[in-house]
BAKOLTOR-861855 format. One line per field, with one value per residue: residue in three letters; y, x, z of N, C-alpha, C, O in turn. Coordinates in nm, 3 decimals, decimal comma, always signed. Layout:
BAKOLTOR-861855
type: ALA;...
nyy: Y;...
nxx: X;...
nzz: Z;...
cayy: Y;...
caxx: X;...
cazz: Z;...
cyy: Y;...
cxx: X;...
czz: Z;...
oyy: Y;...
oxx: X;...
ozz: Z;...
***
This chain:
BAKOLTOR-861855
type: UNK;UNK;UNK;UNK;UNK;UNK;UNK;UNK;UNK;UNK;UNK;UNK;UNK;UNK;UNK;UNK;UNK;UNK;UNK;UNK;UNK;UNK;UNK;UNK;UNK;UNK;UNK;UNK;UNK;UNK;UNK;UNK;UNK;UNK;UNK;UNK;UNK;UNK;UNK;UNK;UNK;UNK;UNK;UNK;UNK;UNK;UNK;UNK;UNK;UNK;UNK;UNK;UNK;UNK;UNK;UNK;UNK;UNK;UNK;UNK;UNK;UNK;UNK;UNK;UNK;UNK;UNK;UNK;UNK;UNK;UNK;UNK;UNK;UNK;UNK;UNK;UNK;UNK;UNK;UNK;UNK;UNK;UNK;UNK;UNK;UNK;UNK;UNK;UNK;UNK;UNK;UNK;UNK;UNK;UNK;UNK;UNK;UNK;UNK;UNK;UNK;UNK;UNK;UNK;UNK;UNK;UNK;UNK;UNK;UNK;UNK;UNK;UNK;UNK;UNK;UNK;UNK;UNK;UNK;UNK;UNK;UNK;UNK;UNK;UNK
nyy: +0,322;+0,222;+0,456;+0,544;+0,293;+0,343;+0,627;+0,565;+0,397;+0,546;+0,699;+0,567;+0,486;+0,756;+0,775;+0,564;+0,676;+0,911;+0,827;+0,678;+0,950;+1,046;+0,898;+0,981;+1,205;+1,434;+1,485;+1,253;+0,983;+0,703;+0,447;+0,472;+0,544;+0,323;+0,144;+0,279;+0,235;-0,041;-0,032;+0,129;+0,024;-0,271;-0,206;-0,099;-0,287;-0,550;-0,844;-1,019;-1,103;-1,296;-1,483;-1,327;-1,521;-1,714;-1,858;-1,573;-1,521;-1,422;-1,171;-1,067;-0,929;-0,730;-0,565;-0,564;-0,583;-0,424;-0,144;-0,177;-0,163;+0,061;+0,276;+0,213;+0,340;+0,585;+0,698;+0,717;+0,908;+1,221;+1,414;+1,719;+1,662;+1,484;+1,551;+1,752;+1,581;+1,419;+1,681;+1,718;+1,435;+1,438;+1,613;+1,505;+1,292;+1,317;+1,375;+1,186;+0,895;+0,671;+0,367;+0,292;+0,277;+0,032;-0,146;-0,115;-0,216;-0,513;-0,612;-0,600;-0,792;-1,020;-1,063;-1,112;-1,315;-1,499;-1,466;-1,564;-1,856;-1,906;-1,977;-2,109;-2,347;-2,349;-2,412;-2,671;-2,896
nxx: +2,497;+2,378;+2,283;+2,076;+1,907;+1,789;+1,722;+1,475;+1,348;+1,228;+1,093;+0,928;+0,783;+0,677;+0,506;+0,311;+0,209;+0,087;-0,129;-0,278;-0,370;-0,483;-0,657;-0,866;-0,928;-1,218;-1,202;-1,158;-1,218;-1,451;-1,404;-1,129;-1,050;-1,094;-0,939;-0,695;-0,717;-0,652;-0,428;-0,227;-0,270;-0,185;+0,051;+0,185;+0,103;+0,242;+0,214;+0,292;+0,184;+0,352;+0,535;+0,880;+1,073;+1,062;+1,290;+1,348;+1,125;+0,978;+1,056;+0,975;+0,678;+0,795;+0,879;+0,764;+0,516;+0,404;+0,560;+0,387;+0,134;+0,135;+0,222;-0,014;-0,194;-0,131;-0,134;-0,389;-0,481;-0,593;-0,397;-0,291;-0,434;-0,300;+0,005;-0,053;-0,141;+0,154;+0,320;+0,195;+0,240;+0,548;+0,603;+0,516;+0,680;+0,908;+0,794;+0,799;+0,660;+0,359;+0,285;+0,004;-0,104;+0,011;-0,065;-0,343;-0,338;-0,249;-0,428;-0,621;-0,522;-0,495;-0,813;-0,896;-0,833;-0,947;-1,184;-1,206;-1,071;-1,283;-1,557;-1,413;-1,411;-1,671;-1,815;-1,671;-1,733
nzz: -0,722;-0,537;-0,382;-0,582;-0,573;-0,316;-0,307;-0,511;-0,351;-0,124;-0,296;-0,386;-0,107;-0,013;-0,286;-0,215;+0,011;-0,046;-0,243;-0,107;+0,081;-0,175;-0,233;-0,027;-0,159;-0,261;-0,504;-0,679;-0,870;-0,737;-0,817;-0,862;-0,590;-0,467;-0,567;-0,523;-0,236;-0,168;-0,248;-0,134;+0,147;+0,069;+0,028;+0,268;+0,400;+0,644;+0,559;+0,294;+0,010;-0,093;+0,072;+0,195;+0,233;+0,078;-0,191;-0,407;-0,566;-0,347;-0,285;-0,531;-0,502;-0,378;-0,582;-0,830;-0,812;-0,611;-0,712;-0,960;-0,894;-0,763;-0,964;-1,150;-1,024;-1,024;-1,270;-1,298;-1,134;-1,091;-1,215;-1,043;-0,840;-0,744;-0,766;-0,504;-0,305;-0,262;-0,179;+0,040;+0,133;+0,144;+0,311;+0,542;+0,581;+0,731;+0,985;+1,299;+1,258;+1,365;+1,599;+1,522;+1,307;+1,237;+1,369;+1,372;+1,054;+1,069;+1,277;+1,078;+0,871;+1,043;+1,141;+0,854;+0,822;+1,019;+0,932;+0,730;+0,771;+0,942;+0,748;+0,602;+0,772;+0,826;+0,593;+0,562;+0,734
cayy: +0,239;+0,166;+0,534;+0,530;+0,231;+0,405;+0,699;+0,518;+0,345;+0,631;+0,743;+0,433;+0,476;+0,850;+0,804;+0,466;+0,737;+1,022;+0,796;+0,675;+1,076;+1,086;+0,810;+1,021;+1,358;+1,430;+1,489;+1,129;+0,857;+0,600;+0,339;+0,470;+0,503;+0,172;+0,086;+0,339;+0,238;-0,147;-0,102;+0,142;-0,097;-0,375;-0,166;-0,101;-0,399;-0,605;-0,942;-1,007;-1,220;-1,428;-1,441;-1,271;-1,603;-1,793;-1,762;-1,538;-1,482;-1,401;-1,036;-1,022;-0,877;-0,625;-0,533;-0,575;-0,569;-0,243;-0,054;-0,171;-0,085;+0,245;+0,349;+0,214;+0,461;+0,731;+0,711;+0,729;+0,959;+1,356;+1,507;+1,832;+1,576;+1,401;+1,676;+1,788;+1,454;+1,431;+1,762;+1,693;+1,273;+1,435;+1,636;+1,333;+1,184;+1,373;+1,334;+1,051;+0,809;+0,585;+0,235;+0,266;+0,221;-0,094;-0,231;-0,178;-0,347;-0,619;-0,685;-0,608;-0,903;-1,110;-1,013;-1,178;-1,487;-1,540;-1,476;-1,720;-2,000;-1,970;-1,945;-2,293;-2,405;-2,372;-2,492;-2,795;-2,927
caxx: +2,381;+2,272;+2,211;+1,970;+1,801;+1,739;+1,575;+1,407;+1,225;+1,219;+1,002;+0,792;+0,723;+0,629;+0,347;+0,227;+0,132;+0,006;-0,200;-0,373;-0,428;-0,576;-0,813;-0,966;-0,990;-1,350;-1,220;-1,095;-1,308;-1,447;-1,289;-0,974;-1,043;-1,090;-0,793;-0,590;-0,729;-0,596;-0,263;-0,208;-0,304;-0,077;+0,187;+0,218;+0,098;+0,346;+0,210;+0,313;+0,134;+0,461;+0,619;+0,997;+1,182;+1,102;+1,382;+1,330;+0,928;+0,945;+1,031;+0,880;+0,624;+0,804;+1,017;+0,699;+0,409;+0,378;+0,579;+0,291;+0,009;+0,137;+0,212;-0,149;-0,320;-0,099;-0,199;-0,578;-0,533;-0,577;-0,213;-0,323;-0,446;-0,134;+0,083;-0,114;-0,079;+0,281;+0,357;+0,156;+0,351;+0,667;+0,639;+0,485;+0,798;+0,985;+0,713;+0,758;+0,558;+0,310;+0,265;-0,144;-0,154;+0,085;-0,184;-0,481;-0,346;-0,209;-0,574;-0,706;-0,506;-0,588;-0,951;-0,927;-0,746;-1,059;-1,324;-1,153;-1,076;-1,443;-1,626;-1,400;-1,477;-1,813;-1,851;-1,637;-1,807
cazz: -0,752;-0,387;-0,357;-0,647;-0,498;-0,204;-0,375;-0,582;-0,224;-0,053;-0,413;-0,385;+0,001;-0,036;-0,345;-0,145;+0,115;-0,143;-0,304;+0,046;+0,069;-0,264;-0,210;+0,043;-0,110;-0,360;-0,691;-0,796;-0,873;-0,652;-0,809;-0,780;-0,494;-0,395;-0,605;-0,455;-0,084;-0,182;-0,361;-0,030;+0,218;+0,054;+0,008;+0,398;+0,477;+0,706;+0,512;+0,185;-0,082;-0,174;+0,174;+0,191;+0,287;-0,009;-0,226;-0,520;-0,562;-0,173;-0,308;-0,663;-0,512;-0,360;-0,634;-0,899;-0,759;-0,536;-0,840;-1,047;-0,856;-0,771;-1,093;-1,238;-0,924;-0,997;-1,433;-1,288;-1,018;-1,179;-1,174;-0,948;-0,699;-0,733;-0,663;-0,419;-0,220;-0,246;-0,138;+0,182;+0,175;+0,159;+0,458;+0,696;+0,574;+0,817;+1,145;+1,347;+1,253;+1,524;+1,613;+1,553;+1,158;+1,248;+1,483;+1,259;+0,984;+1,141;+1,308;+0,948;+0,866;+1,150;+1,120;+0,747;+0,821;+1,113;+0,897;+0,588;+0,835;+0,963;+0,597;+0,536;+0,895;+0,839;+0,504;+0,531;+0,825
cyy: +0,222;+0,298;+0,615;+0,441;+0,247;+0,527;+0,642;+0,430;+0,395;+0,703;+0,706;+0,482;+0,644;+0,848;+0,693;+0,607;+0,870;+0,943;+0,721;+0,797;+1,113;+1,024;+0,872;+1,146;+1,312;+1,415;+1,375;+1,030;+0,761;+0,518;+0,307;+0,513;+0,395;+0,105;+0,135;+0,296;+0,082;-0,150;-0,005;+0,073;-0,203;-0,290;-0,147;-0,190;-0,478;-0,746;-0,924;-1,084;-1,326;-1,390;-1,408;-1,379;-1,763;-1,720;-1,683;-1,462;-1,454;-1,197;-0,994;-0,968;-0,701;-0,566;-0,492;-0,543;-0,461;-0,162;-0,092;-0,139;+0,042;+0,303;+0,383;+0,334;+0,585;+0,768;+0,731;+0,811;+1,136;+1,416;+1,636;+1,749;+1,510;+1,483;+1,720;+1,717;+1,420;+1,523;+1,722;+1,501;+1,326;+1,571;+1,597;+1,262;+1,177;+1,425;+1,224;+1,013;+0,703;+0,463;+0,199;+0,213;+0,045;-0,182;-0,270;-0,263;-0,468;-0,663;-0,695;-0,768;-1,011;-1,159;-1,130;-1,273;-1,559;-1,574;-1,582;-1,835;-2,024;-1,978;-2,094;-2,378;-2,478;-2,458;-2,642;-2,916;-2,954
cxx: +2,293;+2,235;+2,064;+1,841;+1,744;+1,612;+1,463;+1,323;+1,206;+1,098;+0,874;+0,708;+0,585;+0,469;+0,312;+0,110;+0,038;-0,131;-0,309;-0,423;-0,511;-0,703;-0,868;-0,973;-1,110;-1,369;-1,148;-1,236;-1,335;-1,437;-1,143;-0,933;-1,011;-0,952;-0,676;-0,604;-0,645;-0,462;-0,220;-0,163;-0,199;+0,066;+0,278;+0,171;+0,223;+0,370;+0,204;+0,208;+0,218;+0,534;+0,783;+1,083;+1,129;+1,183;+1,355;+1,200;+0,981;+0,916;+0,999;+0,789;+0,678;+0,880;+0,936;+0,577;+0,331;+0,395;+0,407;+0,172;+0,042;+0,162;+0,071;-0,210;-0,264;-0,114;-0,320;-0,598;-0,502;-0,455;-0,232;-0,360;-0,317;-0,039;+0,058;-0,065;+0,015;+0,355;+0,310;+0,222;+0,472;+0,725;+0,573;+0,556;+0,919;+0,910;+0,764;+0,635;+0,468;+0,281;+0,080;-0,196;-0,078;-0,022;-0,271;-0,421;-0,274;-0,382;-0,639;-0,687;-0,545;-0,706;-0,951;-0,904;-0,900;-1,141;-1,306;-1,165;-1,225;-1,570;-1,543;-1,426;-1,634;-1,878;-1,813;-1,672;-1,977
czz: -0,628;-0,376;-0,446;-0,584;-0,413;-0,224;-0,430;-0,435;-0,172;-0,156;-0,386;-0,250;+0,002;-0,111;-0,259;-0,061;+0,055;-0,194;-0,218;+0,043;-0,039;-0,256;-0,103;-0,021;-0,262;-0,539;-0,734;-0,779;-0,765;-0,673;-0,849;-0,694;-0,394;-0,469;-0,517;-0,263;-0,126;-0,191;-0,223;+0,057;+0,226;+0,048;+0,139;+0,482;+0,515;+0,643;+0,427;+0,079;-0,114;-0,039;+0,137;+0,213;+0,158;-0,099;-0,373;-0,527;-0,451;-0,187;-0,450;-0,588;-0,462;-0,493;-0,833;-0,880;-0,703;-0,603;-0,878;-0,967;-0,875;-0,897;-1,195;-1,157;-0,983;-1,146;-1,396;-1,195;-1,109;-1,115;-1,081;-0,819;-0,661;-0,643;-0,520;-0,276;-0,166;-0,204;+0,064;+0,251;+0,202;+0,272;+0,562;+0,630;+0,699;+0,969;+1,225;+1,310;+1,402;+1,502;+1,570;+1,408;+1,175;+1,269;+1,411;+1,156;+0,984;+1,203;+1,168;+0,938;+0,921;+1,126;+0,962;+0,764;+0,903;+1,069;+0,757;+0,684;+0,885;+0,920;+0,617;+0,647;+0,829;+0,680;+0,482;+0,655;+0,849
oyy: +0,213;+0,294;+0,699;+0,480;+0,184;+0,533;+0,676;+0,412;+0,336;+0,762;+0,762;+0,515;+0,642;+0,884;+0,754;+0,625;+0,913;+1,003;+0,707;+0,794;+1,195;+1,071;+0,794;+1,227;+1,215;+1,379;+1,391;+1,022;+0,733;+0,442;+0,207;+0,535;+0,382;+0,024;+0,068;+0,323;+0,108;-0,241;-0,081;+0,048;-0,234;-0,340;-0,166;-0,190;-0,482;-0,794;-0,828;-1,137;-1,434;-1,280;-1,471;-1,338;-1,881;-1,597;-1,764;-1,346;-1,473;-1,122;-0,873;-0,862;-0,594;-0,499;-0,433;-0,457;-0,419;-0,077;-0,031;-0,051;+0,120;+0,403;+0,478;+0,421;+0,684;+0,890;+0,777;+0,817;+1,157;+1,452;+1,643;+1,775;+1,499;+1,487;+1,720;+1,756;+1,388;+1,487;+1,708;+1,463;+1,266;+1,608;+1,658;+1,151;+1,085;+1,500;+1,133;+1,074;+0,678;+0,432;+0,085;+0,137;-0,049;-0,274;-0,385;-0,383;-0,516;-0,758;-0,793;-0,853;-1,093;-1,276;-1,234;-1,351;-1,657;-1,674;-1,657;-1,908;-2,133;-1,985;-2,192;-2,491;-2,589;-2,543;-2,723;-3,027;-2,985
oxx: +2,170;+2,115;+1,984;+1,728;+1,640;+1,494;+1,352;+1,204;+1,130;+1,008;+0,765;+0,590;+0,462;+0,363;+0,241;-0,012;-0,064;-0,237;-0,422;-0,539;-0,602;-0,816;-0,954;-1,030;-1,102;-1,447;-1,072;-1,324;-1,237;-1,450;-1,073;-0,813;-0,941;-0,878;-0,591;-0,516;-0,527;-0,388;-0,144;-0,043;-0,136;+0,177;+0,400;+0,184;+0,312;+0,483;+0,133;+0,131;+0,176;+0,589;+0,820;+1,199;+1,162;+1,185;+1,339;+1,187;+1,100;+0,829;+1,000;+0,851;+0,627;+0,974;+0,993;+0,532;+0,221;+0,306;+0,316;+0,109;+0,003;+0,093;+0,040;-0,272;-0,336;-0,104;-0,383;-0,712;-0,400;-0,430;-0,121;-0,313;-0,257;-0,013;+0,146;+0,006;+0,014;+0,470;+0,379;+0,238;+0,528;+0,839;+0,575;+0,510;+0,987;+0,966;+0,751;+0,528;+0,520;+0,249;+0,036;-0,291;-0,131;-0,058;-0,299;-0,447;-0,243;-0,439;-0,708;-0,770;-0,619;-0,722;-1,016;-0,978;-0,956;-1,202;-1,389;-1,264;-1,281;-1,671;-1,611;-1,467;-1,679;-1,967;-1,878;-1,619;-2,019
ozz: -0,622;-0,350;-0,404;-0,554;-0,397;-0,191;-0,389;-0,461;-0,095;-0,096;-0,371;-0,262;+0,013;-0,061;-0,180;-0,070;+0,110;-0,184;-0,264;+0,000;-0,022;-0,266;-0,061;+0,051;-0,338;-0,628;-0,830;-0,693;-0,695;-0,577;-0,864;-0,679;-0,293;-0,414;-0,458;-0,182;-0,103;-0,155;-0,165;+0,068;+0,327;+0,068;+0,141;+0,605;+0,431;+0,645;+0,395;+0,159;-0,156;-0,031;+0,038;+0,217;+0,169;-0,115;-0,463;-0,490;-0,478;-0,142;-0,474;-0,603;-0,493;-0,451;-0,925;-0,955;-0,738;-0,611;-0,822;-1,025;-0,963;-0,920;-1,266;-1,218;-0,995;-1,160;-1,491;-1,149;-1,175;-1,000;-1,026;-0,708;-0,554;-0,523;-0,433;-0,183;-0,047;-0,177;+0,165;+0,367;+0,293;+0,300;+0,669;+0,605;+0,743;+1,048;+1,143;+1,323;+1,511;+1,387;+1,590;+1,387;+1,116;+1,196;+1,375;+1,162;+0,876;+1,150;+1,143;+0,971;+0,867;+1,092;+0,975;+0,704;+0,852;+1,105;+0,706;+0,678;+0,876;+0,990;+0,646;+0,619;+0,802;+0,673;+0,416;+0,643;+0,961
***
């Protein structure tokens, strides 16, 4: 069973990263694009929506949430692109990876929290 669950996230992690690749190549839509650049994004984002240390919800999203995006991008994303994607995810599975996508979205984050607290700053003042 645990070595199912493993595939089965090792599955997940893979299209996360195909479906980042698809949202950049010409022949899909641009708004699944923008779907696919989001459900990406969150999927390797370090911050969650339901933080990990409440008990229960903490990982509904992981466990619900990321499945379901990725599955909606990858029903809207044209199956030749798909493939395509995943052939090229599932060998930068086996690169080292770098600390620089960490960084950016971690400042992404940052960056949002700044510009929320100083939108309610400014309005509630």
């Amino acid at each position: 069973m645990i070595s199912r669950i493993k595939t089965w996230a090792r599955t997940l992690r893979r299209d996360a990263h195909a479906i980042f690749l698809a949202s950049r190549d010409p022949r899909v839509p641009w708004a699944v694009k923008l779907l696919a650049l989001a459900v990406a994004a969150y999927a390797f984002s370090p911050i969650d929506l339901i933080p990990d240390f409440i008990p229960v919800l903490g990982y509904l999203d992981d466990l619900v949430i990321v499945p379901f995006g990725i599955w909606l991008v990858i029903a809207l994303i044209p199956g030749d692109v798909m493939n395509e994607c995943r052939a090229i995810a599932s060998a930068a599975v086996h690169r080292p990876g770098g600390k620089a996508a960490a960084i950016a979205i971690v400042a992404l984050w940052i960056s949002g929290a700044a510009a929320l607290s100083w939108i309610a700053l400014i309005r509630w003042i």
